[in-house]
N, C-alpha and C positions, 0 to 999 in steps of 0.2 A: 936764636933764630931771627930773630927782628932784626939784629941789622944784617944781616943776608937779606934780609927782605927788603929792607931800607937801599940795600947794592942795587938789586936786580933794578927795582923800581929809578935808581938813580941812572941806572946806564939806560932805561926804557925814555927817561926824558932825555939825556945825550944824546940818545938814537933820534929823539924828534928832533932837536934844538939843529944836529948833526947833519940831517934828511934836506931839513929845509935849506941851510946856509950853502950845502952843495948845491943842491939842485938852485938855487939861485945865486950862484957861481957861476954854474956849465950854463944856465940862461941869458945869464949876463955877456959872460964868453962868448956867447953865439949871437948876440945882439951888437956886440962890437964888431966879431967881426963881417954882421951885417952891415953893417953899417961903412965899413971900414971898404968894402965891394960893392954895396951899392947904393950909399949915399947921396950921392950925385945924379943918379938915375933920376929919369921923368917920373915922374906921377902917373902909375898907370891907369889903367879906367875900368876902377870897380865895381860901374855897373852892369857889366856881362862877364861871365863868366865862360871860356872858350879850353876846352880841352885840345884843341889844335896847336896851342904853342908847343914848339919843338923840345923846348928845356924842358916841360912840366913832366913828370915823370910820378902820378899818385904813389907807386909803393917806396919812393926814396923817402916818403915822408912819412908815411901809414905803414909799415913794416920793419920792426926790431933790427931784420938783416939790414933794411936800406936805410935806417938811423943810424946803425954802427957803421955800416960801410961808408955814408955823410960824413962822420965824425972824422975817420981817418982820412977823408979827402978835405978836410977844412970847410964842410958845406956848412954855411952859418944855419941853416935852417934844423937842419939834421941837431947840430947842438941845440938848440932854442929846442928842438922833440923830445931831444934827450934829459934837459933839464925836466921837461912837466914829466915825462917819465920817473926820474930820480923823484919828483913830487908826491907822486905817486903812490911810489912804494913805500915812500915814509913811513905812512898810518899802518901801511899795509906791515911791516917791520914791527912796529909797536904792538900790534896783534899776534905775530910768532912769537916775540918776546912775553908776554903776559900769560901766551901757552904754557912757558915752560916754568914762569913764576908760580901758575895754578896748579902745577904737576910737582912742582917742589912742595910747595903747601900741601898738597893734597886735598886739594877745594876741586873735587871730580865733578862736582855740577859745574862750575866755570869754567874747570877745563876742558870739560865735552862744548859746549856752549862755546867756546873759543876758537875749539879745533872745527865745530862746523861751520862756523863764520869764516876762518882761514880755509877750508874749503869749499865753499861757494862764491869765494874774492879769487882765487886760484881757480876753478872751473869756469868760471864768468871769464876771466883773464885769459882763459887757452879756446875758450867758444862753446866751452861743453857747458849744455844746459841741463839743472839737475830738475 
């Protein structure tokens, strides 16, 4: 049983090692091809903030649909959301996974204790407050 244990545990650190190098991948992705569109651009003027610009559009950047739907238009922003998103879930990955390591073991105190932390990170994520 120890090296099953020794697996799980091994693919729990791939999944972080994994989490991070993507999501700073799709970051980087999105930072080039910011860069690559608007490099050249003036220096805008960060001391006011004006919700009138015609481009800015809050939910293409704050909503999962308007990140994915960024993604598939090339919008460097939307990838750069996307990457802290994949960041994200990382941690949030190594806690489903340790769920199911605790439920092999049969260590039912960690793995209740696991499964309520996996859902108040997943209730807090969808808005529902417990």
């Amino acid at each position: 049983m120890s090296n099953k244990v020794s697996d799980l545990q091994l693919l729990i650190a791939h999944t972080l090692r994994l989490g991070v190098a993507l999501a700073a991948f799709i970051a980087a992705v999105g930072g080039i091809v910011y860069l690559i569109q608007h490099g050249s651009d003036a220096m805008p003027d960060y001391t006011t903030f004006s919700y009138s610009d015609p481009t800015f559009h809050p939910a293409d950047y704050t909503t999962l649909d308007g990140i994915l739907e960024g993604i598939g238009h090339l919008n460097s922003r939307s990838w750069i959301q996307f990457g802290v998103i994949v960041l994200i879930l990382t941690p949030v990955m190594r806690v489903f996974l340790s769920l199911f390591d605790f439920l092999r073991e049969r260590d039912w105190l960690y793995a209740v204790i696991t499964a309520v932390v996996l859902a108040v990170i997943i209730a807090n994520s969808l808005g529902i407050h417990l």
